[in-house]
C-alpha positions as CSV (number, residue, x, y, z in Angstrom):
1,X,-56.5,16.7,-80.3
2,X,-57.9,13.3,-81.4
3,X,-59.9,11.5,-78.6
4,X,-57.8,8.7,-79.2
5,X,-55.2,10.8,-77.9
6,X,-57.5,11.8,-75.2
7,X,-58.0,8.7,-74.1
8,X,-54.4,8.1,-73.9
9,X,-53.7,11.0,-71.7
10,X,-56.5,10.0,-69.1
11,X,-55.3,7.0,-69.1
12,X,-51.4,7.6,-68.4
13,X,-53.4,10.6,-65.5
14,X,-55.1,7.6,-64.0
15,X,-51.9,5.9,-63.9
16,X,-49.5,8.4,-62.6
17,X,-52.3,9.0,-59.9
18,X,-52.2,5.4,-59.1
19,X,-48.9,5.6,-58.4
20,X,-49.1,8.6,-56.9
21,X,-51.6,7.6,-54.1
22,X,-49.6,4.0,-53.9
23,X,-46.6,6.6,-53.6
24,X,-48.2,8.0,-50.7
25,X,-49.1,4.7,-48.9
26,X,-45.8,3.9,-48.8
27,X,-44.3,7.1,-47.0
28,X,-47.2,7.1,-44.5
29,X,-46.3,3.8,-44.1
30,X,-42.4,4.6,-43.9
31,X,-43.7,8.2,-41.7
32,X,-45.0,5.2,-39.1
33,X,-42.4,3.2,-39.0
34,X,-39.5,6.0,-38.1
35,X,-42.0,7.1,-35.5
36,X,-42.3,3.8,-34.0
37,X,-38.1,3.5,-34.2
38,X,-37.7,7.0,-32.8
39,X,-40.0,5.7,-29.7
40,X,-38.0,2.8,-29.6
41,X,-35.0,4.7,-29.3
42,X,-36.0,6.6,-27.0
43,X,-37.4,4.0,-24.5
44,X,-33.7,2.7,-25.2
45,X,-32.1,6.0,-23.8
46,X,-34.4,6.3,-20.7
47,X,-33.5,2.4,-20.0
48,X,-29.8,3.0,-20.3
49,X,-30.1,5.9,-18.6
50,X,-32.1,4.1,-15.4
51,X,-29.0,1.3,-15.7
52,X,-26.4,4.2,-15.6
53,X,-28.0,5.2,-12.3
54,X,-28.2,1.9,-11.0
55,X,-24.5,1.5,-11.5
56,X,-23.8,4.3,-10.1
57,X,-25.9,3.4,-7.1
58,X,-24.3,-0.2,-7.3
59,X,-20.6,1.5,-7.2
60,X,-21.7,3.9,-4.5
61,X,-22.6,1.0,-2.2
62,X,-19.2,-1.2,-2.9
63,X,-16.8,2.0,-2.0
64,X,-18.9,2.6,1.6
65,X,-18.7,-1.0,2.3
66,X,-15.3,-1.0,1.4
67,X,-14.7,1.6,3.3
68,X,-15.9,-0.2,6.3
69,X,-14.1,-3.1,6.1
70,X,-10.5,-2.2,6.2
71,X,-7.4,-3.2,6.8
72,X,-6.0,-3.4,10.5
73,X,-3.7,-5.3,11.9
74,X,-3.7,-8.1,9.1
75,X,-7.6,-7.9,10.4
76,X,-10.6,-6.3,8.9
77,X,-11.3,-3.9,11.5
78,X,-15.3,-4.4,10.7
79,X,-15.5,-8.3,10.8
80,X,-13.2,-8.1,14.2
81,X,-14.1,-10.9,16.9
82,X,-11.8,-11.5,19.4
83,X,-13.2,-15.4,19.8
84,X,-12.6,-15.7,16.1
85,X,-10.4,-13.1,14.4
86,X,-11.2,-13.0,10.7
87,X,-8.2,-13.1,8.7
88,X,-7.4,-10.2,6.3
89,X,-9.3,-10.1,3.4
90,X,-12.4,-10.8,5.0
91,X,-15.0,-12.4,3.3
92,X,-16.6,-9.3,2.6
93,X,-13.8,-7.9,0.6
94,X,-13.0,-11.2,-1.1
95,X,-16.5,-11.4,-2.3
96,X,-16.4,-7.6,-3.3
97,X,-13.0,-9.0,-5.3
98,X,-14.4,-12.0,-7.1
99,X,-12.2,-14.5,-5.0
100,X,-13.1,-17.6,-3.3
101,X,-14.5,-18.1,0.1
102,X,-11.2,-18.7,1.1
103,X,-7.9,-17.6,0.6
């Protein structure tokens, strides 16, 4: 082997482990990255997961009240005051449905 050659094959060694070690930055770099995503994702879960259960709370809450204020008599049998009878819906349930004030 001629050191010319020699010097040839150190140099392509020096430049394969150049690109070697740059080769390596880049998956550390990439290792990192899906690490930070994965934590991201799962922050993601546990906040979906707390809104689940808040809705589930939420829906919870709007079948008792519900429940409460019935029907009776063309009269919600909750909001009942003989000075001022409250007309059926009540307030209560028209808010629960999205509708004005009043009907």
């Amino acid at each position: 082997m001629t050191s010319h050659y020699q010097h040839q094959l150190a140099q392509q060694l020096r430049a394969a482990e150049d690109e070697l070690g740059q080769r390596r930055q880049q998956v550390a770099e990439l290792t990192t990255r899906v690490q930070q995503a994965a934590e991201g994702i799962r922050a993601a879960r546990a906040l979906a997961g707390t809104h689940q259960q808040r809705a589930e709370q939420a829906e919870a809450r709007i079948t008792a009240v519900r429940a409460l204020h019935q029907r009776f008599e063309n009269r919600c049998g909750d909001c009942y005051n003989p000075d001022y009878p409250e007309p059926w819906p009540c307030p209560t349930i028209r808010a629960l449905d999205g509708a004005e004030a009043r009907p």
